[in-house]
N, C-alpha and C positions, 0 to 999 in steps of 0.2 A: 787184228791185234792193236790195244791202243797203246799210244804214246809209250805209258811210262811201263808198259809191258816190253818194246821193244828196249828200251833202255835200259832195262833190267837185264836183262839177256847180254847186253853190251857190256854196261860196266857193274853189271851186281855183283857177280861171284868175285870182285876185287876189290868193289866196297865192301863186301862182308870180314873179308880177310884180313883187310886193316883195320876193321875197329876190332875186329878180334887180338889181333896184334899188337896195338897198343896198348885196350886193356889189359894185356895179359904180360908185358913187360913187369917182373919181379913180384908176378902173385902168385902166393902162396898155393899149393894144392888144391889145399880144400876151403880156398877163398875162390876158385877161378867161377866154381860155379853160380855163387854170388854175383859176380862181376859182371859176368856174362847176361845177368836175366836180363836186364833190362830192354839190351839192343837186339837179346831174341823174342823177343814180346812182339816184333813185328814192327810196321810201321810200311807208309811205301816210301820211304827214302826218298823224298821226294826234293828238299833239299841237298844232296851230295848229287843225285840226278841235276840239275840245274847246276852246281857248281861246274861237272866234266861236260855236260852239254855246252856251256859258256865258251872254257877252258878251247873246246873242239872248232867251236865258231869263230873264234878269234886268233886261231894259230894252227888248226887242223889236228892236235895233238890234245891227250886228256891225262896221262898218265902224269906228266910234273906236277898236274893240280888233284892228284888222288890222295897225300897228305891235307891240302884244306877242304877237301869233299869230307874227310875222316872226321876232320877237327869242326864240320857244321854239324854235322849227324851228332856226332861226343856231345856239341854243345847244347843240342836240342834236347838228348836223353837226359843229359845232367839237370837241365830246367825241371824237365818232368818228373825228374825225381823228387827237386825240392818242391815243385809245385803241388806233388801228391801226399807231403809232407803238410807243408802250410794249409792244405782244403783237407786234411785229414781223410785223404781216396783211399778208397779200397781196392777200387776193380779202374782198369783200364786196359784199353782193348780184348777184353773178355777175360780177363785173368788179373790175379793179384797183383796189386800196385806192387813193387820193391819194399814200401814200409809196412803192407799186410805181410809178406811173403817169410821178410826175417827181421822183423822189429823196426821202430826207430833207430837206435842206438846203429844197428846197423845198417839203414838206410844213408846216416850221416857219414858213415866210413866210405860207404862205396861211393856217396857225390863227390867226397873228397878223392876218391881214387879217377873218377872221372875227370876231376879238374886237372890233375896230373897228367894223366895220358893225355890230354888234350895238349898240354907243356910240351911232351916228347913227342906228337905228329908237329908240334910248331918248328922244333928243331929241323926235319927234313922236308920243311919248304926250301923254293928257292929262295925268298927272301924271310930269314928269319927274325931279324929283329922287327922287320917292318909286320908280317904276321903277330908276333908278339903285342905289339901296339895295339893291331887292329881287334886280334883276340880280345885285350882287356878293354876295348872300349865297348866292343860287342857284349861282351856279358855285363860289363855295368850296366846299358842300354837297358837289356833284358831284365834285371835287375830294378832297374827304376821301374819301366812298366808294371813288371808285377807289384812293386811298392805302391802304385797310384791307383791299380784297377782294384786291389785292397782298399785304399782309401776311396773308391768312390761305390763300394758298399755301403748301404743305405741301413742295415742292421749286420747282425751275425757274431760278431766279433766282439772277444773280452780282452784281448792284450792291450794294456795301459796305452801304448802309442798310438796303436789304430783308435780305439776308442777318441785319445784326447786330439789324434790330426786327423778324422775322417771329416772325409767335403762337402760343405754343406749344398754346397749348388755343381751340377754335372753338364756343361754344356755341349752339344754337339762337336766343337773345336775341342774340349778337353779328351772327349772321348778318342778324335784322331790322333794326338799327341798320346796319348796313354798304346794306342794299339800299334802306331808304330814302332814306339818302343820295346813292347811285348812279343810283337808280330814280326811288324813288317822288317826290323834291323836283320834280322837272322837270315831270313827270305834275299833281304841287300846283301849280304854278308857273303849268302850262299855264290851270288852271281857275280858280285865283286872281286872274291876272291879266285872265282875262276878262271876271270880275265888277269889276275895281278898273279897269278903263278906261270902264265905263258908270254905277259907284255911288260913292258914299259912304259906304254903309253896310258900315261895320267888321264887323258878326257878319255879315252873307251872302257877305263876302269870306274871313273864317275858314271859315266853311262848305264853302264852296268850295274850298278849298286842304285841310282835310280829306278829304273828299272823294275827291280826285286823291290823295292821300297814300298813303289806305289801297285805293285801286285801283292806284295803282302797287304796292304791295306783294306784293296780290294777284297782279298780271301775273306779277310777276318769278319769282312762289313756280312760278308755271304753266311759264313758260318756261325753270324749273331744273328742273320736270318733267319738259315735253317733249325739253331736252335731252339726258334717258336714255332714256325711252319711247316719244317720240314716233316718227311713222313719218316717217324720213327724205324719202323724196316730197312729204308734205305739207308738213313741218319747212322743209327746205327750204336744212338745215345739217346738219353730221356730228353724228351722235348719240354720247352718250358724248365728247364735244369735252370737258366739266369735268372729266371723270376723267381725261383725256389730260392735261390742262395741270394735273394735279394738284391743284385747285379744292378746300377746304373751303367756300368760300366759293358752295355750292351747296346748298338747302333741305333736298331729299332727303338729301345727302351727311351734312350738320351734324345733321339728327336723327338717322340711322342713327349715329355717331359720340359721342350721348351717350345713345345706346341698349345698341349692343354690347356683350354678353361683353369682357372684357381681350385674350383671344386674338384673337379675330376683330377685334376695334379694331385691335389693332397688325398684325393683317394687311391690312387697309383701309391703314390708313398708309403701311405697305410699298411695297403698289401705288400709290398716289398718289404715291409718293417715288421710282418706278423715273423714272430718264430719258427711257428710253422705252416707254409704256403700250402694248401692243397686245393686238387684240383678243381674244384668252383673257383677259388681266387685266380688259381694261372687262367681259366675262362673270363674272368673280368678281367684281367688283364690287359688278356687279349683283346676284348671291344674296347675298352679303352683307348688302346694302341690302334686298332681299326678305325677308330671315330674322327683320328687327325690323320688317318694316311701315314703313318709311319711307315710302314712296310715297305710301300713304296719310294715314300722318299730315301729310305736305306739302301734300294733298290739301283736308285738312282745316284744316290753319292757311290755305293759300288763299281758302277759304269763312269764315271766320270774318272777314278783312279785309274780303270783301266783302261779308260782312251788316254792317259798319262803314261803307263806303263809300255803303251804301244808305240807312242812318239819315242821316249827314249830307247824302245826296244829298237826300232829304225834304225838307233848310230850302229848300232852292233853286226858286223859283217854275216854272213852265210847264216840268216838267224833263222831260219826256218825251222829248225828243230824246238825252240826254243817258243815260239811261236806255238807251235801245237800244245808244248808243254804247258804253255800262259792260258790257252783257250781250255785245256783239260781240267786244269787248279780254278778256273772260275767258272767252268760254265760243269761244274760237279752238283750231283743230286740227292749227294749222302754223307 
């Protein structure tokens, strides 16, 4: 049994119970089942796992920090909602997005009802204004990233703002700065907060949110991997989906781009800038991307995050569980 299977077993049937209970604070009948889709679409809760795992490492105890495990998961589904809004999704994890399932009009009710219940697990932390804080920085965070990784689409887009502030040049540096905010703050957020609902202690709470930082980054670096290499089967999504949606704002993509030859660059561009990408372009792409070793060096900034994520993971006591959790999330095949 791996990892986050055990951990399921541990604390699932109590994370499930609280996002069901927060959502469902003062909705209406025959709004609950609305409410509800989202966070039974599945997911493996991999973030509220890493919050009580944190929470257990650094004080032996995980149930004071099962309100901010609630409030990471809320904050991850609520993202997804608007993310599947803004990229106009239909299907996600094998079934209809929230805005195919029962419109826009009410997909914007229910992110709203999510940002809510996410207010009232804030309340029963132990420190609630200090969660409150931490909440509103985390979702701007989030917030900016998805503003940036918009702007460093290379076509796609008619809305007068993206159009008139999209970026003309996408460096490797910008791309880290865009995923951590996207990414890796939530992943911090998740660990942080599970040390800062059992301690006091300010450096093992930095610790921790480092930590998840530079493991979020790592993930994301992997999963802009797998989204050109990986094997579809496993994956588990369209492969080559970033080049389709014209994506700079993918690991591989952004270092082959300040690698390239001039010619080859603005033929990269080209194809990122067709309307519509198919499969001979995502193949040139790809050699493209091949020609300067991208991959690997992607490969390679991924590992280097997480021999980052491993030093700070050191301060953190009894961290072995956390540990396997870190080596599961990156060393994934789908």
């Amino acid at each position: 049994m791996d990892i986050v299977s055990r951990l399921h077993r541990k604390y699932g049937e109590a994370v499930e119970k609280a996002l069901e209970h927060y959502l469902t604070i003062d909705a209406a009948p025959d709004f609950r089942e609305e409410v509800l889709y989202q966070v039974k679409t599945g997911g493996k809760r991999l973030r509220p796992l890493l919050t009580l795992a944190t929470a257990e490492a650094v004080a032996g105890q995980w149930r004071p920090a099962l309100p901010a495990a609630t409030i990471v998961e809320l904050i991850h589904n609520y993202s997804l909602i608007y993310d599947d809004m803004i990229d106009r999704g239909d299907v996600r994890r094998g079934l209809p997005t929230v805005r195919k399932a029962f419109g826009d009009n009410a997909a914007i009710l229910i992110g709203i009802w999510y940002r809510e219940a996410i207010e009232e697990a804030v309340l029963d932390t132990p420190k609630p204004l200090t969660f409150a804080k931490e909440v509103a920085k985390v979702i701007k965070a989030i917030d900016e990233g998805e503003r940036l990784d918009i702007l460093f689409e290379y076509a796609g887009r008619v809305d007068p703002y993206f159009v008139k502030a999209r970026r003309r040049d996408v460096t490797p540096e910008d791309y880290v700065h865009m995923v951590s905010l996207k990414t890796g703050v939530l992943i911090a957020a998740a660990t942080k907060w599970g040390a800062l609902s059992v301690s006091d202690d300010a450096g093992l709470s930095e610790a921790a949110w480092s930590f998840g930082l530079n493991a979020g980054v790592a993930f994301q670096i992997i999963d802009d991997v797998l989204d050109i290499y990986g094997d579809p089967k496993k994956f588990g999504k369209e492969i080559g989906k970033d080049i389709k949606e014209h994506k700079r704002g993918n690991a591989v993509v952004a270092i082959a781009l300040s690698r390239l030859p001039p010619r080859d660059r603005e033929e990269l561009l080209a194809i990122l800038a067709r309307e519509n990408v198919g499969e001979e372009e995502v193949k040139r792409a790809v050699a493209l991307l091949d020609s300067v070793g991208a991959r690997d060096e992607a490969v390679k900034l991924a590992d280097s995050y997480r021999r980052e994520a491993e030093r700070q993971l050191a301060k953190i006591p009894n961290n072995e569980t956390l540990k396997e959790l870190l080596d599961f999330i990156l060393e994934r095949q789908y």
